[in-house]
ZAZATOR-449118 format. One record per residue (C-alpha): residue number from 1; residue in one letter; x, y, z. Coordinates in steps of 0.2 Angstrom, whole numbers, plus 5000, padded with zeros to 4 digits. Each point is the difference from the previous one (the first is absolute). Example, Ala and Ser with C-alpha at 12.3 -4.5 7.8 and 13.67 -1.06 7.14 Angstrom:
2
   num   residuo   east   north     up
     1         A   5062    4978   5039
     2         S   5006    5017   4997
END
This chain:
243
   num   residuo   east   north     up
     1         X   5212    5076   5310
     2         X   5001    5009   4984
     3         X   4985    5006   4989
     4         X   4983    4999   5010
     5         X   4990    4984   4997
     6         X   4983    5010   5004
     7         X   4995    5017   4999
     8         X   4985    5006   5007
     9         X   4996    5019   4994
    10         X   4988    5011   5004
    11         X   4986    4988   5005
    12         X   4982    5005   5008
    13         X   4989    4988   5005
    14         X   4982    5005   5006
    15         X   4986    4991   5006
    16         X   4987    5013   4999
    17         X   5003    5016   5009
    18         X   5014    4990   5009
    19         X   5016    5003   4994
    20         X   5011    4984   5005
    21         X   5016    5003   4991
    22         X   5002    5018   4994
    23         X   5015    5005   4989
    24         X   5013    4985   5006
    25         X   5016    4996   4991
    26         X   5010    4989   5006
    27         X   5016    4988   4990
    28         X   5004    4981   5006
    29         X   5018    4997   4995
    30         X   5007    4981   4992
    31         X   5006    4990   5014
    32         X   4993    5010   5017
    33         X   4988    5000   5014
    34         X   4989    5014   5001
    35         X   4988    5003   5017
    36         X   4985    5010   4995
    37         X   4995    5005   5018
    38         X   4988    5013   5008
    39         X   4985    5002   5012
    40         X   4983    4990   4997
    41         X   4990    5009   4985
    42         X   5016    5008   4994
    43         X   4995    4990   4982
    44         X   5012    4986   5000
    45         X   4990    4985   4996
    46         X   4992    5010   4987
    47         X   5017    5004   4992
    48         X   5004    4981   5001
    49         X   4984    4995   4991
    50         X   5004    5014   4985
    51         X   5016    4991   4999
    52         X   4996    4983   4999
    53         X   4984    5007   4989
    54         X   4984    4994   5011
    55         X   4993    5017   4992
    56         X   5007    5015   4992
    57         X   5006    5017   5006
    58         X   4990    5015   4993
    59         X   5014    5010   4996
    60         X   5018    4993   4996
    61         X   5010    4987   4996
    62         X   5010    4987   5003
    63         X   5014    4991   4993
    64         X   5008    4983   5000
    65         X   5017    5001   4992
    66         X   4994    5016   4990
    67         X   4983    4989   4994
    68         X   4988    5012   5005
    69         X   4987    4986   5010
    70         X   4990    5011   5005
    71         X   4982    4994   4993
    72         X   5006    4981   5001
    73         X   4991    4989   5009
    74         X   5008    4992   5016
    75         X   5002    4980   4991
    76         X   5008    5010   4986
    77         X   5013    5009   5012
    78         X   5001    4984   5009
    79         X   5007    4993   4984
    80         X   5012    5014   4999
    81         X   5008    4996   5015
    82         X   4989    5007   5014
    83         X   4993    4992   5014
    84         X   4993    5003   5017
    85         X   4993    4995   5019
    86         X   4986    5008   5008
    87         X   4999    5007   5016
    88         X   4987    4987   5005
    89         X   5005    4985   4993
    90         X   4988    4993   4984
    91         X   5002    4979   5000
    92         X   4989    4988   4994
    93         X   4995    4993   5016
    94         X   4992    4983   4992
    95         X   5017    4997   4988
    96         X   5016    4992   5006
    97         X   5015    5011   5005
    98         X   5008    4992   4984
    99         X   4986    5004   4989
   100         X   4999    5020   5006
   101         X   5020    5001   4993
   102         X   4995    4993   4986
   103         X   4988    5012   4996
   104         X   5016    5012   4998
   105         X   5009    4987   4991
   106         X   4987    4997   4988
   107         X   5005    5019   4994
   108         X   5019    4992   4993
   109         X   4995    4983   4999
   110         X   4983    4997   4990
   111         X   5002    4979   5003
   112         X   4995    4993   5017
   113         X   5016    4990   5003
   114         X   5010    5013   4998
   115         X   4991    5014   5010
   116         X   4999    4985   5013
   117         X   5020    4999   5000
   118         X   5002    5020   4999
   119         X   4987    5001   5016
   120         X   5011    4986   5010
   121         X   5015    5009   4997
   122         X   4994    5016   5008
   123         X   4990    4995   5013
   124         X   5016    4990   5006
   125         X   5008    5017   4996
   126         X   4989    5010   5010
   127         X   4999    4986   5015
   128         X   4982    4995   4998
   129         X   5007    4981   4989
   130         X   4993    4992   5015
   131         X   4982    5006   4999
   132         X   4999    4997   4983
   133         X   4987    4990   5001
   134         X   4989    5006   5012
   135         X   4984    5012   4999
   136         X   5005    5018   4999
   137         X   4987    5004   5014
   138         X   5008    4990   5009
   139         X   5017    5011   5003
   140         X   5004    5011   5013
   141         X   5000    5020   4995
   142         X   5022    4999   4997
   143         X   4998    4987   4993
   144         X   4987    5006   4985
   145         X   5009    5016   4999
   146         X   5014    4988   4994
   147         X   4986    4991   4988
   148         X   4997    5018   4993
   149         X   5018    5003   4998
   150         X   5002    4981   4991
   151         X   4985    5000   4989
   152         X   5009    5021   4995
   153         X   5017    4993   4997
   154         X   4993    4987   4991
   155         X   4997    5012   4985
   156         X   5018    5002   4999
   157         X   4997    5019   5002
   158         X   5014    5014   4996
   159         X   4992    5011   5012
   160         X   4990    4995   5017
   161         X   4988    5010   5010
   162         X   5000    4996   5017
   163         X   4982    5006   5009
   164         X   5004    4999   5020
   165         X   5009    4983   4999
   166         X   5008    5003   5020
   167         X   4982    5005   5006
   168         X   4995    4990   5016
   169         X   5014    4987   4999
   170         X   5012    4997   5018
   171         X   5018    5007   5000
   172         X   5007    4984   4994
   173         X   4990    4998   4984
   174         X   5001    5017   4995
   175         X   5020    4998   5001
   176         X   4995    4985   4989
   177         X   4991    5008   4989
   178         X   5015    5014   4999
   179         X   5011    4985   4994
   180         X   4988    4995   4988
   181         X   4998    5018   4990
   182         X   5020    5000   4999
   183         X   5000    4986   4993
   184         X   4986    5002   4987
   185         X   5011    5018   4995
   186         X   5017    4990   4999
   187         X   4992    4989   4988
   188         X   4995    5016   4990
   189         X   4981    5004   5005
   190         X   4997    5020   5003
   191         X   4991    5003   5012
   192         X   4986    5014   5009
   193         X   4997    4997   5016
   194         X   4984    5007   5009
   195         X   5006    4997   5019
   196         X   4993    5010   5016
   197         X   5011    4990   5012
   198         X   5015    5014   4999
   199         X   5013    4988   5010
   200         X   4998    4987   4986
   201         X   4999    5011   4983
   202         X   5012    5013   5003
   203         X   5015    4990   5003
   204         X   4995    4989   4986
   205         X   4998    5013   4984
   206         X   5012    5010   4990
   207         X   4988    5015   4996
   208         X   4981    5007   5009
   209         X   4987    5008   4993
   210         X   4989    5009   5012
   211         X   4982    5002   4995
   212         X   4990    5013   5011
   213         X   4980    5004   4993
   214         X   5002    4992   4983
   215         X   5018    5010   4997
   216         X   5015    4996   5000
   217         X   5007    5010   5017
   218         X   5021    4994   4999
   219         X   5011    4986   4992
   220         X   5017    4996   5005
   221         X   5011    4989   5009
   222         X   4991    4992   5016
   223         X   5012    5012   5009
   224         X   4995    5015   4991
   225         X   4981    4996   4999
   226         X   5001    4996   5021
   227         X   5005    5018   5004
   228         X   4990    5007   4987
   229         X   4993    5013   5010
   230         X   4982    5000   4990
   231         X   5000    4982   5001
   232         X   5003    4999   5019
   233         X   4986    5011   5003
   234         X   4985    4991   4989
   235         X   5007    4982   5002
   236         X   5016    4997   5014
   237         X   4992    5014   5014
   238         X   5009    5007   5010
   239         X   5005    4987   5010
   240         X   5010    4995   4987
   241         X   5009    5018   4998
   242         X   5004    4999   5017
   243         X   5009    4982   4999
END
């Protein structure tokens, strides 16, 4: 983990008279796992669409390796590196689970047989190779958070944004899909990781960055960010500082 693969600085996003992100500046260093955590409305699906560049901020910047990005459009980020999930998973219901990766693979592999091999290989990576060939509607909601995360890797992306990827799965898959992040950072993917199960995300990242009303409110170490005494009191509760 050396110089900082992204910068975000300074950046404001408004939607009106709704101020969504408000001065945040944050660094995602080469190589970790950051948790980008806080309460709902605390403007972390916002600072996730900046980054992958579903719309600019109003004020700021952010850079890629010191590019500045920051009035790129998302497909030319996603060429750069940079891919992402949603928190409510986006498939093409009518299309094979095959053909979905593709649609990533198409991004590093412009001829069909080619995009069909790369999407093979992940989906066998992933654990989906056995549903390859059935309708994405017809999956279970694990298992098209695994599509999302297939049709993603299938960019070959430097740097992941993970949108809720543990939300509603059972103990079991979650540790699965625990497994599956480490692997996808040994292999030399960066990741963010937007997580509200705390048993699951902590453990799991190197650094968090608390966002609280748009701002950042505290980044550290889990350790450090749990007994954060701001945090605890407008995210954990007190419940938590009791523990």
């Amino acid at each position: 983990m050396s110089a900082p693969l992204l910068e975000v600085r300074d950046v404001t996003r408004r939607f009106g008279g709704l101020v969504a992100n408000s001065h945040v500046s944050m660094e995602v260093r080469q190589g970790e796992i950051l948790g980008l955590i806080g309460p709902n409305g605390a403007g972390k699906s916002t600072l996730f669409n900046l980054i992958a560049g579903a719309f600019p901020p109003s004020a700021g910047q952010i850079l890629l390796e010191g590019r500045d990005i920051t009035t790129l459009p998302g497909t030319a980020r996603c060429g750069l590196g940079i891919a992402r999930t949603f928190q409510v998973p986006r498939s093409f219901d009518s299309m094979t689970v095959l053909e979905n990766v593709m649609v990533g693979a198409f991004v590093r592999h412009p001829r069909a047989h080619a995009a069909q091999a790369a999407a093979l290989e992940t989906l066998d990576y992933v654990g989906l190779a056995a549903r390859a060939g059935a309708p994405a509607g017809e999956l279970t909601p694990p298992e098209k958070r695994r599509l999302e995360m297939a049709r993603a890797l299938a960019t070959r992306p430097r740097l992941l944004l993970l949108d809720e990827v543990m939300t509603g799965l059972t103990p079991s898959e979650a540790q699965k899909g625990v497994e599956l992040v480490r692997r996808v950072r040994e292999a030399g993917v960066t990741i963010v990781m937007v997580e509200h199960v705390m048993e699951v995300v902590m453990p799991l990242v190197d650094r968090a960055v608390v966002l609280h009303l748009g701002e950042v409110l505290a980044e550290g170490s889990p350790q450090q960010v749990v007994r954060d005494d701001g945090v605890i009191t407008a995210y954990l509760g007190e419940r938590h500082r009791a523990a």
